[in-house]
Structure formats: structure tokens, C-alpha cells
Chimera marker file (.cmm) of the C-alpha trace (Angstrom):
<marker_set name="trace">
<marker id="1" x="-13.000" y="8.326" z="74.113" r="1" g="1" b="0" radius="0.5"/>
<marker id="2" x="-11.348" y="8.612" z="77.723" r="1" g="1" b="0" radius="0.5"/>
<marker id="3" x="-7.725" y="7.988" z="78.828" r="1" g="1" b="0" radius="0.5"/>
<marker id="4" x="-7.469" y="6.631" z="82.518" r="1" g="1" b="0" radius="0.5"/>
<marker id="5" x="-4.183" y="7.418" z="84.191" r="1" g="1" b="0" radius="0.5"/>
<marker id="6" x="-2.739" y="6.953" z="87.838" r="1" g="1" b="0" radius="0.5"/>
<marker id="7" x="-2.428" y="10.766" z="88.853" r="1" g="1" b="0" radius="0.5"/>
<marker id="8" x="-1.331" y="12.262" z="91.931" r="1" g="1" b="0" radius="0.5"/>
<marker id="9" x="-4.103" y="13.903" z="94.046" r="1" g="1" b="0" radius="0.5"/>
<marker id="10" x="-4.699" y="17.555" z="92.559" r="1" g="1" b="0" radius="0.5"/>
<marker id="11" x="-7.356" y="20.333" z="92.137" r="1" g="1" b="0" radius="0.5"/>
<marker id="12" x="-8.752" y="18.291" z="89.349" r="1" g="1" b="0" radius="0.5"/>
<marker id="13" x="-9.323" y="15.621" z="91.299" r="1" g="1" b="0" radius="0.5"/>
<marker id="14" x="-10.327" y="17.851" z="94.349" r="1" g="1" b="0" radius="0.5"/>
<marker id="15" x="-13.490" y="19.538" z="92.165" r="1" g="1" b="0" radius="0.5"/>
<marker id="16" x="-14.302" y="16.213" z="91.308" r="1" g="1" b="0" radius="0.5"/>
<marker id="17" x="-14.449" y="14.894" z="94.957" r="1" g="1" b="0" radius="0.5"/>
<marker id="18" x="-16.325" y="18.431" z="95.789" r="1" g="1" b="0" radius="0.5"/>
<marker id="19" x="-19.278" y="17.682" z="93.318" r="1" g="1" b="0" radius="0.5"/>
<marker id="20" x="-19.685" y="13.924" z="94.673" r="1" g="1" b="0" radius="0.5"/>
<marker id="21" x="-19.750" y="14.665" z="98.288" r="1" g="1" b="0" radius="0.5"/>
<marker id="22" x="-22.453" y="17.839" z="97.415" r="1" g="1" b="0" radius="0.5"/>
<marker id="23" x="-24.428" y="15.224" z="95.384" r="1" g="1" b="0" radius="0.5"/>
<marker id="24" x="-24.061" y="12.726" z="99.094" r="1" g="1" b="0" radius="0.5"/>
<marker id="25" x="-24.915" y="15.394" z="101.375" r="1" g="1" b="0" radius="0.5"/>
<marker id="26" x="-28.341" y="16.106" z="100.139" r="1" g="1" b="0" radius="0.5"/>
<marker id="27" x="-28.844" y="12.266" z="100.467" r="1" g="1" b="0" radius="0.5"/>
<marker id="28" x="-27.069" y="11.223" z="103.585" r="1" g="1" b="0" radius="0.5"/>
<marker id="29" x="-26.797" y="13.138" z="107.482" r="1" g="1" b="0" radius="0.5"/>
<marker id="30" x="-23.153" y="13.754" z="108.176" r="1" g="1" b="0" radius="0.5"/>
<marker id="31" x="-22.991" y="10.263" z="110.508" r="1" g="1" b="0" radius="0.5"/>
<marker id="32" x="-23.594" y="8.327" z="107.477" r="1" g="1" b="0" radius="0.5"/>
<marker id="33" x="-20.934" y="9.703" z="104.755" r="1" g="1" b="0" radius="0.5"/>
<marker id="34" x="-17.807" y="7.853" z="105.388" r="1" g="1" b="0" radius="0.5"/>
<marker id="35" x="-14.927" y="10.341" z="103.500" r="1" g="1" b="0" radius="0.5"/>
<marker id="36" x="-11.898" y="9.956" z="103.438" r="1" g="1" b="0" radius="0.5"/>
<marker id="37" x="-9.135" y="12.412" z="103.033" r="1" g="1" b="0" radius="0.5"/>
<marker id="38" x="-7.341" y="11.264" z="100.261" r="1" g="1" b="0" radius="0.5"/>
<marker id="39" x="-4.872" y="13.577" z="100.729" r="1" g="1" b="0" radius="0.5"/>
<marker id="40" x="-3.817" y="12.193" z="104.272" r="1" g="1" b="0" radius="0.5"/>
<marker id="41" x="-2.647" y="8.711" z="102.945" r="1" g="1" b="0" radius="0.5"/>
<marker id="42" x="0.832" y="7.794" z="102.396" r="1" g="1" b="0" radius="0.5"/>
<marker id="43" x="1.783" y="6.956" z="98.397" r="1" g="1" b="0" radius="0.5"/>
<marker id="44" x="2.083" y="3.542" z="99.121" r="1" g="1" b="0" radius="0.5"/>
<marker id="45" x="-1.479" y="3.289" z="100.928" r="1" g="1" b="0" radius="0.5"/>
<marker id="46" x="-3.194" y="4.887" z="97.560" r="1" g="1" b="0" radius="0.5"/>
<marker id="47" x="-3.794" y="4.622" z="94.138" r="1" g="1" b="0" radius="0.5"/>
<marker id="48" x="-5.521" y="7.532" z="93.150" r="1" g="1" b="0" radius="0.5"/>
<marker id="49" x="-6.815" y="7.200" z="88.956" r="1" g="1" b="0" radius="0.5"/>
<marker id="50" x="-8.347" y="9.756" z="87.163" r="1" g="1" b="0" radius="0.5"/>
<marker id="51" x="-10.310" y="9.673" z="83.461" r="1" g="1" b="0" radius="0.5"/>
<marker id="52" x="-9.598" y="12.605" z="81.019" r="1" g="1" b="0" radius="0.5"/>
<marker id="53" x="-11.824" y="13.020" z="77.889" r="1" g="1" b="0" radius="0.5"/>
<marker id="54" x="-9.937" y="13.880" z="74.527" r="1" g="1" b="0" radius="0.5"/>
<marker id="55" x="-9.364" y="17.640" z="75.393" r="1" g="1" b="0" radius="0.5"/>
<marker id="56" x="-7.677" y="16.686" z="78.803" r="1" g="1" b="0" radius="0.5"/>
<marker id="57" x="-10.493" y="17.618" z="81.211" r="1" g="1" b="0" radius="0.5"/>
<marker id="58" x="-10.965" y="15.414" z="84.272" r="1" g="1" b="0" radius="0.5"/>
<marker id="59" x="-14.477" y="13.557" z="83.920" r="1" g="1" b="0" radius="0.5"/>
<marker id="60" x="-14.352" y="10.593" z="86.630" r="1" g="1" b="0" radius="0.5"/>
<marker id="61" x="-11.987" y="9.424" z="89.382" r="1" g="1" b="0" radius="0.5"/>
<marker id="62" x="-11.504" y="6.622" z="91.414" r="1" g="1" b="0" radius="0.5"/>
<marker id="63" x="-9.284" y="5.889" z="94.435" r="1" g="1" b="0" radius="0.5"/>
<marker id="64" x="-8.349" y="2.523" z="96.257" r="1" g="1" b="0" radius="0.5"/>
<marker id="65" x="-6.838" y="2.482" z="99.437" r="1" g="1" b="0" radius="0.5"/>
<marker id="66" x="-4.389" y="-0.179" z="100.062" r="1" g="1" b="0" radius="0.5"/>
<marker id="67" x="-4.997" y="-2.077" z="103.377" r="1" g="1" b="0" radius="0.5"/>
<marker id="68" x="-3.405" y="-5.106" z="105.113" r="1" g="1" b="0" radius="0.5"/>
<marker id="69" x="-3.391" y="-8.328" z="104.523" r="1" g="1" b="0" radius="0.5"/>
<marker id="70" x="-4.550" y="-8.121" z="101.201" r="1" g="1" b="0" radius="0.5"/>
<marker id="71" x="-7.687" y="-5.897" z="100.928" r="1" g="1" b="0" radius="0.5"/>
<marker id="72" x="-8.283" y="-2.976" z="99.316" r="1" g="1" b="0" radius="0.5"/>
<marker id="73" x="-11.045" y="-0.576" z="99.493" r="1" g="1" b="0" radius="0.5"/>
<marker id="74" x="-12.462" y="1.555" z="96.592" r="1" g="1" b="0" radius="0.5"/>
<marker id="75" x="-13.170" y="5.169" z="98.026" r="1" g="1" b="0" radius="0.5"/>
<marker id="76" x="-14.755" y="8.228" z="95.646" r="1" g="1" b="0" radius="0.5"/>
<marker id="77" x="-15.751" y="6.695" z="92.406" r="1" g="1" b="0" radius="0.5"/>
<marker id="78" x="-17.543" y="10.068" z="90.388" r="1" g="1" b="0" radius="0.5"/>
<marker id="79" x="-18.283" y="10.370" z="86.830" r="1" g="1" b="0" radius="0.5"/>
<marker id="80" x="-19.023" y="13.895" z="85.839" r="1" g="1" b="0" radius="0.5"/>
<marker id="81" x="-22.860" y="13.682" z="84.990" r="1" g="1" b="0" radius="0.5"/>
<marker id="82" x="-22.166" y="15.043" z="81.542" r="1" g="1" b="0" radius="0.5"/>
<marker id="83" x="-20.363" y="11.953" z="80.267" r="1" g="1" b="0" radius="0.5"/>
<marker id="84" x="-22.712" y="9.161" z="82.685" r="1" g="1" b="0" radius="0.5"/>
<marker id="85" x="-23.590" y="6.066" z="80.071" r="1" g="1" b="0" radius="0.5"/>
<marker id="86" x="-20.468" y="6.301" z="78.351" r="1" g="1" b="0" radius="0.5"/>
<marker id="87" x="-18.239" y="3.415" z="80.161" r="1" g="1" b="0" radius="0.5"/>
<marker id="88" x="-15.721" y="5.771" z="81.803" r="1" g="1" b="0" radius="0.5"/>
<marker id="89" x="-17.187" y="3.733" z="85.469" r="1" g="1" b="0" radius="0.5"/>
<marker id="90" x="-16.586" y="0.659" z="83.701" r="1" g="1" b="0" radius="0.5"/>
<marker id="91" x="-13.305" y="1.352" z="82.468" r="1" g="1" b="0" radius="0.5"/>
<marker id="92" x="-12.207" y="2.987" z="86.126" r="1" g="1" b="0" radius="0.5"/>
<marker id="93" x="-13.138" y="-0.272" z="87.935" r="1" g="1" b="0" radius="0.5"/>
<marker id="94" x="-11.296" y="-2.566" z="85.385" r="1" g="1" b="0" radius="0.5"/>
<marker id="95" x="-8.133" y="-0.585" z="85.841" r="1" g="1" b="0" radius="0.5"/>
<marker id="96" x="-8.009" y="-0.099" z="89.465" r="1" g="1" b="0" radius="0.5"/>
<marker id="97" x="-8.895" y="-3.845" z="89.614" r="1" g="1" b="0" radius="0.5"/>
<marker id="98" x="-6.005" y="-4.931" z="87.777" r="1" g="1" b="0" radius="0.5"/>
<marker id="99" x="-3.919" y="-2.614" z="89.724" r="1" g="1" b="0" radius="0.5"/>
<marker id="100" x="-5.067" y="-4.069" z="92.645" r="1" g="1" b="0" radius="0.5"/>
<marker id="101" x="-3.645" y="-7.100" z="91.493" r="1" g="1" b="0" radius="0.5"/>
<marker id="102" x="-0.475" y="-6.203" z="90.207" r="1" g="1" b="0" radius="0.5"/>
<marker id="103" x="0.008" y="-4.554" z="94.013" r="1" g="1" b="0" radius="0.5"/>
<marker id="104" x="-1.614" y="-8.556" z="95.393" r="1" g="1" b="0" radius="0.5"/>
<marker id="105" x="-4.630" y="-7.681" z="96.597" r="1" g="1" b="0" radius="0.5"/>
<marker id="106" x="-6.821" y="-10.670" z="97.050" r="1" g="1" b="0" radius="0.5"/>
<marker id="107" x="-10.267" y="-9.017" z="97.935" r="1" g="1" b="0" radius="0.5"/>
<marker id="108" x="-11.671" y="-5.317" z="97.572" r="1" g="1" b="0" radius="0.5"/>
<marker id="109" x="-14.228" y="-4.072" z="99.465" r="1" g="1" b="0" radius="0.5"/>
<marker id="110" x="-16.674" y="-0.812" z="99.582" r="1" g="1" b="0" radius="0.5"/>
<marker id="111" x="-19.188" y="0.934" z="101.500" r="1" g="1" b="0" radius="0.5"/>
<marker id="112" x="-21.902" y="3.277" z="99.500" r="1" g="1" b="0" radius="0.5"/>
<marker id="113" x="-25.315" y="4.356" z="100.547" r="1" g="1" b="0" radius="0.5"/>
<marker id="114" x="-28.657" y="3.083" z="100.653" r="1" g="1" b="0" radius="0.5"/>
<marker id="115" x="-29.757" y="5.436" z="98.840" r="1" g="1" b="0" radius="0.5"/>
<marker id="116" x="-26.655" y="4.714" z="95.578" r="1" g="1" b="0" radius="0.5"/>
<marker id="117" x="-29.443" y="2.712" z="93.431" r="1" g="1" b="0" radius="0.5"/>
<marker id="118" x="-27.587" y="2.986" z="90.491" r="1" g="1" b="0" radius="0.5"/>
<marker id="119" x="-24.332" y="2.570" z="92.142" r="1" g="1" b="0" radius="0.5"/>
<marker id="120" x="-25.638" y="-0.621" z="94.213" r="1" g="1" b="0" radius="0.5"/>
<marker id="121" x="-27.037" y="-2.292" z="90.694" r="1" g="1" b="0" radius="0.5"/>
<marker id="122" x="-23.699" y="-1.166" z="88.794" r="1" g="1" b="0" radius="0.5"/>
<marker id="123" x="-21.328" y="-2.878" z="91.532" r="1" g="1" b="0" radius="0.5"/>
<marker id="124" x="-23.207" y="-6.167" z="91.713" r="1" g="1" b="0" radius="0.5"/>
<marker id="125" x="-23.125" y="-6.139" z="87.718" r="1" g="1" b="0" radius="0.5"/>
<marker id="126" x="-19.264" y="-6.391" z="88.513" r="1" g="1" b="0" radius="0.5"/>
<marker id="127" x="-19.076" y="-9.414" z="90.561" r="1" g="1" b="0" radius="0.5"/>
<marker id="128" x="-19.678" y="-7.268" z="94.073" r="1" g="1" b="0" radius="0.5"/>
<marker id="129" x="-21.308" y="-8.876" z="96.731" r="1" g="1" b="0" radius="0.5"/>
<marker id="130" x="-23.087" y="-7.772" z="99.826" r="1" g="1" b="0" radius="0.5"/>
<marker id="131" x="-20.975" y="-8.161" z="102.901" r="1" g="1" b="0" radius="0.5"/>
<marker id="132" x="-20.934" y="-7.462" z="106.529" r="1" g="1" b="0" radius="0.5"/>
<marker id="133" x="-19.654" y="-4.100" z="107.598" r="1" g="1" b="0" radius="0.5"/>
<marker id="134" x="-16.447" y="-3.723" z="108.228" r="1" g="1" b="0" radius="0.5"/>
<marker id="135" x="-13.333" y="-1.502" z="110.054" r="1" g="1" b="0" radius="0.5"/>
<marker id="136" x="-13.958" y="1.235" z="110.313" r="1" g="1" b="0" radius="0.5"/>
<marker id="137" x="-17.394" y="1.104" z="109.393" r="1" g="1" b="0" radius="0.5"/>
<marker id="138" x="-19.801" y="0.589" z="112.269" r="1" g="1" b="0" radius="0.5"/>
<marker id="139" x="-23.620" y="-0.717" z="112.304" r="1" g="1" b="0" radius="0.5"/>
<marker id="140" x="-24.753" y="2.040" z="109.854" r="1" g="1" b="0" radius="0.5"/>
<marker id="141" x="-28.155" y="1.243" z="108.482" r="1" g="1" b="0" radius="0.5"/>
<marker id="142" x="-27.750" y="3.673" z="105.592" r="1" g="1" b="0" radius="0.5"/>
<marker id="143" x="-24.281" y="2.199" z="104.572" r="1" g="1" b="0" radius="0.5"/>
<marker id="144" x="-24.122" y="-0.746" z="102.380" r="1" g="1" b="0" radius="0.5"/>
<marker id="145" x="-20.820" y="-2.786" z="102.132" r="1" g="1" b="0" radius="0.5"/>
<marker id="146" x="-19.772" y="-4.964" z="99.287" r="1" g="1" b="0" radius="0.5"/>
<marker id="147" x="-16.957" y="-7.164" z="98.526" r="1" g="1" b="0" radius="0.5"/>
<marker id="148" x="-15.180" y="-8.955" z="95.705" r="1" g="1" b="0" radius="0.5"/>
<marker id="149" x="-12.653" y="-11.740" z="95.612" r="1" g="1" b="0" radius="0.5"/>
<marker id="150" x="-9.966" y="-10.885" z="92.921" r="1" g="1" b="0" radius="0.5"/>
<link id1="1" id2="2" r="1" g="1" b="0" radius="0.2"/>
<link id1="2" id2="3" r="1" g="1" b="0" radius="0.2"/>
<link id1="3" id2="4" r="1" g="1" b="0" radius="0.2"/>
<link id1="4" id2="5" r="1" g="1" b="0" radius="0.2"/>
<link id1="5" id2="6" r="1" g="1" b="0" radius="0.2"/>
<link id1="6" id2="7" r="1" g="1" b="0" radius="0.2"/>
<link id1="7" id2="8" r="1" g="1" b="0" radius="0.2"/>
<link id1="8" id2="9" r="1" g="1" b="0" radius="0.2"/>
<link id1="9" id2="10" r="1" g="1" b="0" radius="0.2"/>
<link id1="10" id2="11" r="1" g="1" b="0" radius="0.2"/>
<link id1="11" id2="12" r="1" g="1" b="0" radius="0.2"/>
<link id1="12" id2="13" r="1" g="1" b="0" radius="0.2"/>
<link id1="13" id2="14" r="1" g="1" b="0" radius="0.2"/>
<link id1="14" id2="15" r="1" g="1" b="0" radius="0.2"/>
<link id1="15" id2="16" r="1" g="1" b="0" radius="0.2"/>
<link id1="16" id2="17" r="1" g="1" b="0" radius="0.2"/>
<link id1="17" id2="18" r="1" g="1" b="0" radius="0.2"/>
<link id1="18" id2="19" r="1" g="1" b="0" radius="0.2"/>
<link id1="19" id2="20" r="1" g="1" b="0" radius="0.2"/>
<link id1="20" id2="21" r="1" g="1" b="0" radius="0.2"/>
<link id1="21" id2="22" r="1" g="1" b="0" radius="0.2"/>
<link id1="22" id2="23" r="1" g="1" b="0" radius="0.2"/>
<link id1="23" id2="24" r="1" g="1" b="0" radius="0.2"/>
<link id1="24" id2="25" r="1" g="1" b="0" radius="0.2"/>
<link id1="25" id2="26" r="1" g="1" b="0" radius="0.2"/>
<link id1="26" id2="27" r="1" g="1" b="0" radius="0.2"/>
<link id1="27" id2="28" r="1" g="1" b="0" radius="0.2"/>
<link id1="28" id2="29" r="1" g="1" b="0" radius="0.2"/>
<link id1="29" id2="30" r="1" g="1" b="0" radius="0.2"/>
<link id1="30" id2="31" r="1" g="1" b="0" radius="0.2"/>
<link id1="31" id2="32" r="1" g="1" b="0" radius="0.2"/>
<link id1="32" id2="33" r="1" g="1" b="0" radius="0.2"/>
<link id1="33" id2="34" r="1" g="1" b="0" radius="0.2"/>
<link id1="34" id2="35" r="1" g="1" b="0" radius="0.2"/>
<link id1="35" id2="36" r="1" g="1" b="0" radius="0.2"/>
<link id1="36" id2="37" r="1" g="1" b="0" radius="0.2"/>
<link id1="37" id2="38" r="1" g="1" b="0" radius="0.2"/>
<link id1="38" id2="39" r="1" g="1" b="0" radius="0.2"/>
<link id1="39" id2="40" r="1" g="1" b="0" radius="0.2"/>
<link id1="40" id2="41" r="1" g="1" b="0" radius="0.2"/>
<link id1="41" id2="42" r="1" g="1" b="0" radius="0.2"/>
<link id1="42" id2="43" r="1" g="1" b="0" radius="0.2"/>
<link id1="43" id2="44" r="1" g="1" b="0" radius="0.2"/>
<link id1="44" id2="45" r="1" g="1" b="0" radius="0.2"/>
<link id1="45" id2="46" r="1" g="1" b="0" radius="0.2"/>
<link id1="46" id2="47" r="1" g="1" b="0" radius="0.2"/>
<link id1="47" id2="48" r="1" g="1" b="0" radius="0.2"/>
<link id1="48" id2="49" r="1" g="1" b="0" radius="0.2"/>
<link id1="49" id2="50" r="1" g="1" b="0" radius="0.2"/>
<link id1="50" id2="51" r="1" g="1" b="0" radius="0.2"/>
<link id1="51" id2="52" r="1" g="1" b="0" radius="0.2"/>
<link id1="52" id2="53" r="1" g="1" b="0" radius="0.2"/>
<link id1="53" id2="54" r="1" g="1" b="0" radius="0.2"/>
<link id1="54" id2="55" r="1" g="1" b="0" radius="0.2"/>
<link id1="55" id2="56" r="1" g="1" b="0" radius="0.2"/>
<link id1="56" id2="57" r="1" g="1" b="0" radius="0.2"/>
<link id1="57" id2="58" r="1" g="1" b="0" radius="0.2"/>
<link id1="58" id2="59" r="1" g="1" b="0" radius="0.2"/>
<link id1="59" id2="60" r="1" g="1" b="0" radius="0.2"/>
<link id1="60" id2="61" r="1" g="1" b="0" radius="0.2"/>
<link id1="61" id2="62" r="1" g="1" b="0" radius="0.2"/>
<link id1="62" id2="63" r="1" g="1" b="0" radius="0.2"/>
<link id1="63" id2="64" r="1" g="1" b="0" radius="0.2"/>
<link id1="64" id2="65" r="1" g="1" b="0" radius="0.2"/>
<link id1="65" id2="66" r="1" g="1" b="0" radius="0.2"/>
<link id1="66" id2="67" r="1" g="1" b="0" radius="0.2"/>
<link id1="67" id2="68" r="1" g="1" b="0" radius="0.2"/>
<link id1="68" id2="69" r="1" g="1" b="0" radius="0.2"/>
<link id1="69" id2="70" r="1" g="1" b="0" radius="0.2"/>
<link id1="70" id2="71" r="1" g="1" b="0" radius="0.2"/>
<link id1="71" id2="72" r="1" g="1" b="0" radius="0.2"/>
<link id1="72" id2="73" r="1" g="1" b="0" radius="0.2"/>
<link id1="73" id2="74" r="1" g="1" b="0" radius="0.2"/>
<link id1="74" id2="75" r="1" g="1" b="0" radius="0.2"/>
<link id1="75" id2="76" r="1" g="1" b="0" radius="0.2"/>
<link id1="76" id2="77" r="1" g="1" b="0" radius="0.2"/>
<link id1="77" id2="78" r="1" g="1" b="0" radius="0.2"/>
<link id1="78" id2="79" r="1" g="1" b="0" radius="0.2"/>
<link id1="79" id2="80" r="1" g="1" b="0" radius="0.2"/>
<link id1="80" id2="81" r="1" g="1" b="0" radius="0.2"/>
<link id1="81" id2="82" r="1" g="1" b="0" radius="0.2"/>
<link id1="82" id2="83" r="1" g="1" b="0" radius="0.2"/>
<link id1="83" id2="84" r="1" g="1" b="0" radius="0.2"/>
<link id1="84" id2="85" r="1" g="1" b="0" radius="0.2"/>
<link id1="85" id2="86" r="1" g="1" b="0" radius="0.2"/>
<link id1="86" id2="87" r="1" g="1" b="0" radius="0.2"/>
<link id1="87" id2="88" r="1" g="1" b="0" radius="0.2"/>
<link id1="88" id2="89" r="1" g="1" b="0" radius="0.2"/>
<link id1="89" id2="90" r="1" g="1" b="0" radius="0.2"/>
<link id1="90" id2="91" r="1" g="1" b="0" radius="0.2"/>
<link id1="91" id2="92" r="1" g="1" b="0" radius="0.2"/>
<link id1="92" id2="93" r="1" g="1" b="0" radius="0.2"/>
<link id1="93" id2="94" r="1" g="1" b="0" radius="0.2"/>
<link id1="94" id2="95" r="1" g="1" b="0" radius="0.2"/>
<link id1="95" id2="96" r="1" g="1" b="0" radius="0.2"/>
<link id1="96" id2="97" r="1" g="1" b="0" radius="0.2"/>
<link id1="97" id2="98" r="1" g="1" b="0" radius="0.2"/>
<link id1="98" id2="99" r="1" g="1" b="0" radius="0.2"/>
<link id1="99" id2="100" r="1" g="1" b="0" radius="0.2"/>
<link id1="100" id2="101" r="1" g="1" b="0" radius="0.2"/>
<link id1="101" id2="102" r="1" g="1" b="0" radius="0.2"/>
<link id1="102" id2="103" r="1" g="1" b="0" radius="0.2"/>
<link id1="103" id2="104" r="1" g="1" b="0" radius="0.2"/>
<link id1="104" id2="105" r="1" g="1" b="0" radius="0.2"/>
<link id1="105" id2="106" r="1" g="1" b="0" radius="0.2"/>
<link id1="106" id2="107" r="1" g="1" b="0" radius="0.2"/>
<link id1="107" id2="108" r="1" g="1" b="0" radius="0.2"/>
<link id1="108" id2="109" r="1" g="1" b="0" radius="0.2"/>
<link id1="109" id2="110" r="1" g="1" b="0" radius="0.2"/>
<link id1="110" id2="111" r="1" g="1" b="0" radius="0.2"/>
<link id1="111" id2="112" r="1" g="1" b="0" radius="0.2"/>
<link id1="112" id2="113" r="1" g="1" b="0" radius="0.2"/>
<link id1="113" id2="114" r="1" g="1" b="0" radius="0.2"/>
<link id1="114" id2="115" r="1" g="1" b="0" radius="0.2"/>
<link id1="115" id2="116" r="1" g="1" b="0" radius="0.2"/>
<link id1="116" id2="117" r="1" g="1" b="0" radius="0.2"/>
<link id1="117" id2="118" r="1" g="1" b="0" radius="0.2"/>
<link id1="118" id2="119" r="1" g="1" b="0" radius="0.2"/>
<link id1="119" id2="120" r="1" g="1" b="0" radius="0.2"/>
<link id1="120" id2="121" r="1" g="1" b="0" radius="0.2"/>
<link id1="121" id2="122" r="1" g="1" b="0" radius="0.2"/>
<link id1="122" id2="123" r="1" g="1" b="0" radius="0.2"/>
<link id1="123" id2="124" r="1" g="1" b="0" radius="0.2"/>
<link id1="124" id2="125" r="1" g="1" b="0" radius="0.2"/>
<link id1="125" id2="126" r="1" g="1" b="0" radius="0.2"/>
<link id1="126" id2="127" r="1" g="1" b="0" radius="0.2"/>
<link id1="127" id2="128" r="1" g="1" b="0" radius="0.2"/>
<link id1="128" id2="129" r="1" g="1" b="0" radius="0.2"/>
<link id1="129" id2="130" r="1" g="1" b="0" radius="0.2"/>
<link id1="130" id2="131" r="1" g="1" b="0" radius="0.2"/>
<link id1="131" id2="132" r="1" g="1" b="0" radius="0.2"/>
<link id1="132" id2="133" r="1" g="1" b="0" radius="0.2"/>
<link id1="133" id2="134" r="1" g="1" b="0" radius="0.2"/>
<link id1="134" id2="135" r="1" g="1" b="0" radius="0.2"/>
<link id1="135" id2="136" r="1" g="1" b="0" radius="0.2"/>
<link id1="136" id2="137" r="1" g="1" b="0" radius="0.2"/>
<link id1="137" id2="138" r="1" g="1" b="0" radius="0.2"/>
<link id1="138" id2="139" r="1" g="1" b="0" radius="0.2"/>
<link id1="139" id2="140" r="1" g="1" b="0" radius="0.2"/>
<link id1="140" id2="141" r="1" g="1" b="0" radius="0.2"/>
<link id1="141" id2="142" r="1" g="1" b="0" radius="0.2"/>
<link id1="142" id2="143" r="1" g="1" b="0" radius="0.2"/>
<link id1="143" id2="144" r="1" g="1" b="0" radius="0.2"/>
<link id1="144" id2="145" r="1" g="1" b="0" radius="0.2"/>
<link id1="145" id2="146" r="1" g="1" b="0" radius="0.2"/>
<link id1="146" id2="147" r="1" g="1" b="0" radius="0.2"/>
<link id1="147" id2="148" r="1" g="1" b="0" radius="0.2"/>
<link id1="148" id2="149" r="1" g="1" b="0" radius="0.2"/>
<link id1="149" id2="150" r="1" g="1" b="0" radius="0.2"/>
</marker_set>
């Protein structure tokens, strides 16, 4: 069992980040990972959501930066590979989606790498479909970009 909760950016969520982008860097050269400082957007530009298991312990985050004209972008889903297979992706992306609603965004978008298998098949299980690139993403051809009309 995991809680999911809107939480303010904090060392929890920084080991978190930490342990995804040493996972990306053995994958990707530094012109292909695309991270963002969370910590440099406004409170109104981010949703930030973290999963806890029973005992409290962060296990997975997830972060959607609010853009105009309705989009949104999902940034730094991780699951802590301990607790992979047990829904806590599943139930991350169903509450930042409905967030993204109740704040009326109409489409959400993502970039993720080539090289994401797992992550590529998991977001097109949720309704995500390829897309062209788009700001501030250049013509990266390890980058993959997906969208989703909410």
C-alpha cells in the first residue's frame, strides 16, 4: 500500500531525483538528458507528488510543470526499484492527471529516452502518443516525445 501526496520539493524528493538521473547518465551523453531544476519553478508552474509506502519512506515521485495555454509536461517520474511492479507508476500518473485537470490542462506532454523501453511501452499503455518534439526540446534523436489529450 502507497499514499500519494502533493509535497513540496525536499531531500526526499532530491535522493529520489539523484538515483534517476545516475540510472540516465549511464544511458544517455549529457546533450541528450533534458533536467530540469525543479527547484527553480515558481509554485504555481509545479506540482511536485511524491508516493510514501506504509512506514513513510519516499518510493516514487512525479512532477508536472504547468505551461501555457493549456499543456503540461510530466518531468522525473522514478519508482524506487525495490517497489517496481507494484502500481505506485500507475497510481502517480492517475493523480497528476487529474490534477492536471482540476488546474485545466487540456494536453500533457513528455520527452524520455530511446533507450526508456519500459517507460516508452508503460506511457503508450496510458493513452500517450508519439509526437513531434517540442519547446524546448530540439531535433534530439535519442529523445522521444509523447503526448496525451486530457
Amino acid at each position: 500500500m502507497f499514499s500519494i501526496q502533493q509535497e513540496p520539493f525536499s531531500p526526499c524528493a532530491a535522493a529520489l531525483i539523484a538515483a534517476l538521473d545516475h540510472w540516465q547518465n549511464a544511458l544517455y551523453p549529457p546533450e541528450s538528458q533534458h533536467c530540469t531544476d525543479l527547484t527553480a519553478l515558481a509554485d504555481d508552474e509545479l506540482i511536485l507528488l511524491m508516493a510514501r509506502d506504509t512506514q513513510g519512506r519516499a518510493v516514487g515521485c512525479l512532477s508536472l510543470m504547468i505551461q501555457p495555454n493549456g499543456f503540461g509536461e510530466l518531468k522525473r517520474l522514478f519508482v524506487a526499484p525495490e517497489v517496481r511492479g507494484q502500481g505506485v507508476a500507475e497510481q502517480l500518473m492517475a493523480d497528476i492527471e487529474m490534477q492536471a485537470r482540476d488546474v485545466g490542462l487540456q494536453q500533457l506532454r513528455l520527452e524520455t529516452g530511446l533507450h526508456h523501453h519500459a517507460a516508452l511501452r508503460f506511457y503508450q499503455r496510458l493513452g500517450y502518443q508519439r509526437c513531434a518534439a517540442f519547446a524546448p526540446y530540439g531535433d534530439d534523436p535519442l529523445g522521444v516525445y509523447l503526448s496525451k489529450m486530457l
